[in-house]
N, C-alpha and C positions, 0 to 999 in steps of 0.2 A: 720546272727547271730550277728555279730558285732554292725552292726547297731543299733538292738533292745536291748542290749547289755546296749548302749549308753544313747536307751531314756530312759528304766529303771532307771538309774544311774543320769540320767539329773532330771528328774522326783521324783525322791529322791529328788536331794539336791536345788529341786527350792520347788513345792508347798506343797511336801509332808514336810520339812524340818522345814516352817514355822507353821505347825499347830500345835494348841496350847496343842494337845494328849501327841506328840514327848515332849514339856515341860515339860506338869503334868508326864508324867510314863517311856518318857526314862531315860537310864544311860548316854545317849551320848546327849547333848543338839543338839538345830537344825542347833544351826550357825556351832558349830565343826560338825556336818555331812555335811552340806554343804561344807565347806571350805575342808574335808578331800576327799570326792567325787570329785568334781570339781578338785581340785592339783591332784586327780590320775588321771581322765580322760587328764588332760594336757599335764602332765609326761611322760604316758604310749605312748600318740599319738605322741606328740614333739619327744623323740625317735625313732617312728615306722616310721613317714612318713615328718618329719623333720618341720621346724615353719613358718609358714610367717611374717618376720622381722619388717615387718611396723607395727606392733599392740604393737610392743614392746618400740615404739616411744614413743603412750601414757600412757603404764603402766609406762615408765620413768618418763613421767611429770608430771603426777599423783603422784609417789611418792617423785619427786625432790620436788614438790608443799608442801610439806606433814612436811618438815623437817625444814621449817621455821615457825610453830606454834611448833613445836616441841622443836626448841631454845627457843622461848618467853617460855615456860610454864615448860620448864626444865621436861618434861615429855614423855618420851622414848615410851610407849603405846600410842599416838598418831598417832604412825608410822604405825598402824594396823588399824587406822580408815577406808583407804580407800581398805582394803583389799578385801573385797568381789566385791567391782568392777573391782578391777585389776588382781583378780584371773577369774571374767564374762569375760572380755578383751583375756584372756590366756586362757580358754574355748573357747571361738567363734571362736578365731582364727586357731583351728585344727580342727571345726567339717566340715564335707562335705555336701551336698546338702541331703543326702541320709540318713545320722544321723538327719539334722532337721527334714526333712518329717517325721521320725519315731517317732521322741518326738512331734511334735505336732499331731500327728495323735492319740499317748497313752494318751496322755495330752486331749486329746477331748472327748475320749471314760472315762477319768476319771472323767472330771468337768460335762458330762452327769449324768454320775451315782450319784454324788453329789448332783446334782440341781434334779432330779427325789427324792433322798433319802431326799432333802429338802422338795420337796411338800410333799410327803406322812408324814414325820415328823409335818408338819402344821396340815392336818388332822387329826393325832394321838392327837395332844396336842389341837384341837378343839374338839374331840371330848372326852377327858378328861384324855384322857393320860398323867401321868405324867413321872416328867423327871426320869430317869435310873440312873442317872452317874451325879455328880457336883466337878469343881475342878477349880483351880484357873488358868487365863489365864497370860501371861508372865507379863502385867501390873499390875495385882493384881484383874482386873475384874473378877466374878464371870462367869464362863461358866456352862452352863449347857446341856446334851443329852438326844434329844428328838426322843428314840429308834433310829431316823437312821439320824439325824442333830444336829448339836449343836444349840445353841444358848444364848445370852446375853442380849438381848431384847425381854419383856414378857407385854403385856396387855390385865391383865385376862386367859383367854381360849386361845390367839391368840400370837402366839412367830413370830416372824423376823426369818428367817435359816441365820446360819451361814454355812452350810455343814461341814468340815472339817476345817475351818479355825478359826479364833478371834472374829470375828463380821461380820453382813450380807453385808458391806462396802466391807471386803475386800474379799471376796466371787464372789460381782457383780464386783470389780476390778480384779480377774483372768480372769473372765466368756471375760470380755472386751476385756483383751492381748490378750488371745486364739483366738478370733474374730477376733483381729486385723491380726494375723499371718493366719489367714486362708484368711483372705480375701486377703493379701499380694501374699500367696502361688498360689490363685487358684481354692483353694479347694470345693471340695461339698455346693453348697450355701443355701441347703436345708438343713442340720445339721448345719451351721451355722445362719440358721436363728432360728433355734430350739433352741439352746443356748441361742439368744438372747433373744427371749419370753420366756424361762426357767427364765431366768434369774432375770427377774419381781418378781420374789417369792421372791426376797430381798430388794424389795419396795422399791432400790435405787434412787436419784434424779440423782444423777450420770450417772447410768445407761440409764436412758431416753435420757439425753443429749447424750450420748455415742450410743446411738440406732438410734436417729433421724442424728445425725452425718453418721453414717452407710448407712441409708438410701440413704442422699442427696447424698454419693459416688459410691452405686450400680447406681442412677439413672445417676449422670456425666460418671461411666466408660462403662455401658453398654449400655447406651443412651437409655435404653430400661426403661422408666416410666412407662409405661403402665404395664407392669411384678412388678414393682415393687410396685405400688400402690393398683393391686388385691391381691399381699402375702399379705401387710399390712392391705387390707380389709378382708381378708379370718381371718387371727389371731385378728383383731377385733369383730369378726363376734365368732369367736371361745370363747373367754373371754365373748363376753354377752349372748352365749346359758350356759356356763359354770355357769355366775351368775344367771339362772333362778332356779338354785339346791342353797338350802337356804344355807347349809355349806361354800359355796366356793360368795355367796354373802355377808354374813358377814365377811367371809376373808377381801374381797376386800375393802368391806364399813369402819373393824377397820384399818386394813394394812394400805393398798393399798390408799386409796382414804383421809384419813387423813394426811397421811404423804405430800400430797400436797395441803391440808387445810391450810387457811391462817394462822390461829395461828400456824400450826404447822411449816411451813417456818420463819415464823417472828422469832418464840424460836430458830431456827437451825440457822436463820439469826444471831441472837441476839449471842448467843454462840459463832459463828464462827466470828462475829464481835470483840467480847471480847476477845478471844484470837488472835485477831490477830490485836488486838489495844496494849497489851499486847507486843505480840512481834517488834511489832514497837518503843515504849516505851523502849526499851532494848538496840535499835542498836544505839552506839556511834561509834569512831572510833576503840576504842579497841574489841568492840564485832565483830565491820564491819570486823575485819582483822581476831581476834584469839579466837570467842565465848565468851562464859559467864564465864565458870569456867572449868580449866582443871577436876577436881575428875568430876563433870559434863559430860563430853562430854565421859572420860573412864568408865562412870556408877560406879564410886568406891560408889558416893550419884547421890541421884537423884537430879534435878534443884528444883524441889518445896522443898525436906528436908535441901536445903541449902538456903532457905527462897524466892526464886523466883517465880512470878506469872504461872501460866499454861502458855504457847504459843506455843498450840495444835500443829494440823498439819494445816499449810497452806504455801504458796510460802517464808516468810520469816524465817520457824521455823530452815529450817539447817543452813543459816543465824546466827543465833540468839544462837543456838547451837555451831555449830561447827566454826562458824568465813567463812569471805570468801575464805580460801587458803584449807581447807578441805574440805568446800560444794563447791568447783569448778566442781567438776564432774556433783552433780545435776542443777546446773546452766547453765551449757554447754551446759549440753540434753536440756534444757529449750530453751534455745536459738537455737538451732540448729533444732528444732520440730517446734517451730513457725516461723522460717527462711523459714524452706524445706515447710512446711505447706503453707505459703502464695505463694512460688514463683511456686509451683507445683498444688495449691489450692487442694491439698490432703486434704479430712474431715475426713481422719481415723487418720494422725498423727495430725490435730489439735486435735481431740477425745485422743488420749494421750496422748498431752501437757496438754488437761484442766486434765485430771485423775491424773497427776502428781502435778498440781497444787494443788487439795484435798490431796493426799499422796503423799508425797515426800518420796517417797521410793526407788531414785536409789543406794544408797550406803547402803543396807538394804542387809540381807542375803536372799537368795535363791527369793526375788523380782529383785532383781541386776541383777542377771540372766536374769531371765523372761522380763525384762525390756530392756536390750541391743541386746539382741536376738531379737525381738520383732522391733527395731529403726532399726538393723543389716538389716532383712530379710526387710521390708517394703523399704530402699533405695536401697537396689542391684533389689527389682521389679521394681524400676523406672531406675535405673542406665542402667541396661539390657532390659527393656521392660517388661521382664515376667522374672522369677528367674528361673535358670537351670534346678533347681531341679520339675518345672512344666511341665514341657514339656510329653507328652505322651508318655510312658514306651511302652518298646517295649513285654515285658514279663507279663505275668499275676502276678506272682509272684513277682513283684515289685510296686507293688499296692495295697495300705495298705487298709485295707476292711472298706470301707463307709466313709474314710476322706473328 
């Protein structure tokens, strides 16, 4: 009971906490539900079954780190920048083998039901269905619901799913971590492979690279290519009987099959270029240490209304943001994913060092989470061989149904 307890509560305050619903119509925004979730599950457990000291090292450094952009900018809310990671830190460190299997197992069955509620929402709005529901997303984009998906990208008849989240980006970046922990775990590789062809309904570039990455690691950990190259023929096999129904081949041909059209790379080149010629343009010494602008960095203004160019999201933007002594936490991950990545030639954590490299979202609410858990479970499967919590249950009842 405990356990499931747990994912519930986990599952709160990572994926569900971030959607953009919880913005437009809660009372209680998503980061205070995460941050109030998370410090009670720490609390209650640190209590009950006492802490393990060493995680309490880096939440120190973390914040000792914290307090010298804090002197430069004479601004006391700085102190709270690196809160949702060192609250994820204080989380990981009380949960047991038995509480993650449970949150990823819920978390599976949820980003399922998502990515199903996505296609069928695609059909809906191809075949003329309009949207239900329109409301402003945390950045001020327009979201709209398409009976059972959101979404923020529309041409013509044909929308992008975002399911429950901000845009179909960061949809195909859960569907990923989920992947990543399951393959970490152990788990059912036949639901995990179903996630990742679900997961295509968000006509991610990301995703692909993230999918072919997956691949190359089923075929090193199980040596077994030949398994893994008839699934990959079977779901190809599956996508072109699917495109002989004219619905679901106009899908593919506006979607799917543009979005890796030359122009359309060259524009997402071109964009991603510019902003992040932009954030290069910004970094002197004083940004390299302590970001652009305190009101900036605590959102009192935004960077662009205090006359600053855009510099999206790419590897320099917390940089550029928050200076290097508050984006050390996402840098470290950086560093520590492509370290472990080469010397372990693991292609699921290079798969989410490049995912972080498009989102730098580890100091990010209820992604903080999902992102250190995620780095957490993937090195104790190599530290250990197999992680504890994989190992064959001696009880039926400790077997979460279909993970």
């Amino acid at each position: 009971m405990q356990m499931k307890l747990i994912a519930v509560l986990l599952t709160l305050a990572t994926v569900m906490a971030i959607s953009p619903f919880v913005h437009a119509f809660s009372p209680i925004k998503g980061n205070i539900i995460s941050i109030l979730v998370l410090f009670s599950i720490w609390a209650v457990k640190a209590l009950w079954t006492g802490v393990n000291k060493k995680y309490y090292f880096w939440c120190f450094w973390v914040i000792s780190i914290a307090i010298i952009p804090t002197l430069y900018w004479q601004e006391l809310r700085l102190m709270l920048v690196p809160i949702y990671f060192v609250l994820s830190i204080l989380t990981i460190s009380v949960l047991n083998d038995s509480e993650i299997k449970a949150y990823v197992g819920l978390l599976t069955w949820l980003v399922l039901i998502v990515l199903f509620g996505a296609l069928f929402g695609i059909l809906y709005a191809y075949y003329g269905g309009g949207s239900i529901l329109q409301f402003a997303n945390p950045d001020g984009r327009l979201n709209q619901l398409y009976l059972t998906t959101l979404t923020n990208s529309q041409l013509g008849s044909f929308i992008r799913p975002s399911g429950i989240f901000d845009e179909p980006g960061a949809l195909s970046f859960v569907v990923c971590f989920v992947v990543a922990l399951r393959h970490a775990m152990g788990a059912n590789k036949n639901i995990t492979r179903i996630l990742l062809i679900f997961g295509f309904v968000t006509t991610s570039v990301a995703h692909l690279v993230f999918t072919l990455l997956y691949a190359a690691a089923e075929i090193k950990d199980n040596r077994r290519s030949v398994d893994v190259i008839i699934l990959l023929g079977i779901a190809v096999g599956l996508v072109a009987l699917l495109a002989l129904s004219k619905p679901i081949s106009d899908i593919i041909s506006t979607l799917f099959s543009s979005r890796f059209s030359d122009d359309n790379l060259a524009s997402l080149g071109k964009d991603r270029m510019t902003t992040l010629m932009n954030a290069v343009s910004y970094v002197d010494i004083k940004t390299f240490m302590f970001g652009l602008d305190s009101n900036c960095i605590v959102g009192v203004s935004s960077c662009v209304d205090l006359g600053f160019e855009n510099y999206g999201e790419n590897p320099l933007s917390l940089l550029v943001h928050y200076g290097g002594f508050l984006a050390f936490p996402y840098y470290f991950a950086l560093s520590y994913l492509v370290i472990y990545s080469v010397w372990r030639r693991d292609f699921i954590m290079l798969g989410i060092f490049l995912l972080l490299l498009q989102r730098p979202y580890t100091m990010s609410y209820g992604y903080s989470m999902l992102i250190l858990l995620t780095i957490f479970v993937l090195t104790n499967s190599h530290a250990n061989n197999k992680v504890r919590m994989l190992r064959r249950p001696h009880k039926a009842s400790d077997v979460l149904p279909s993970v």
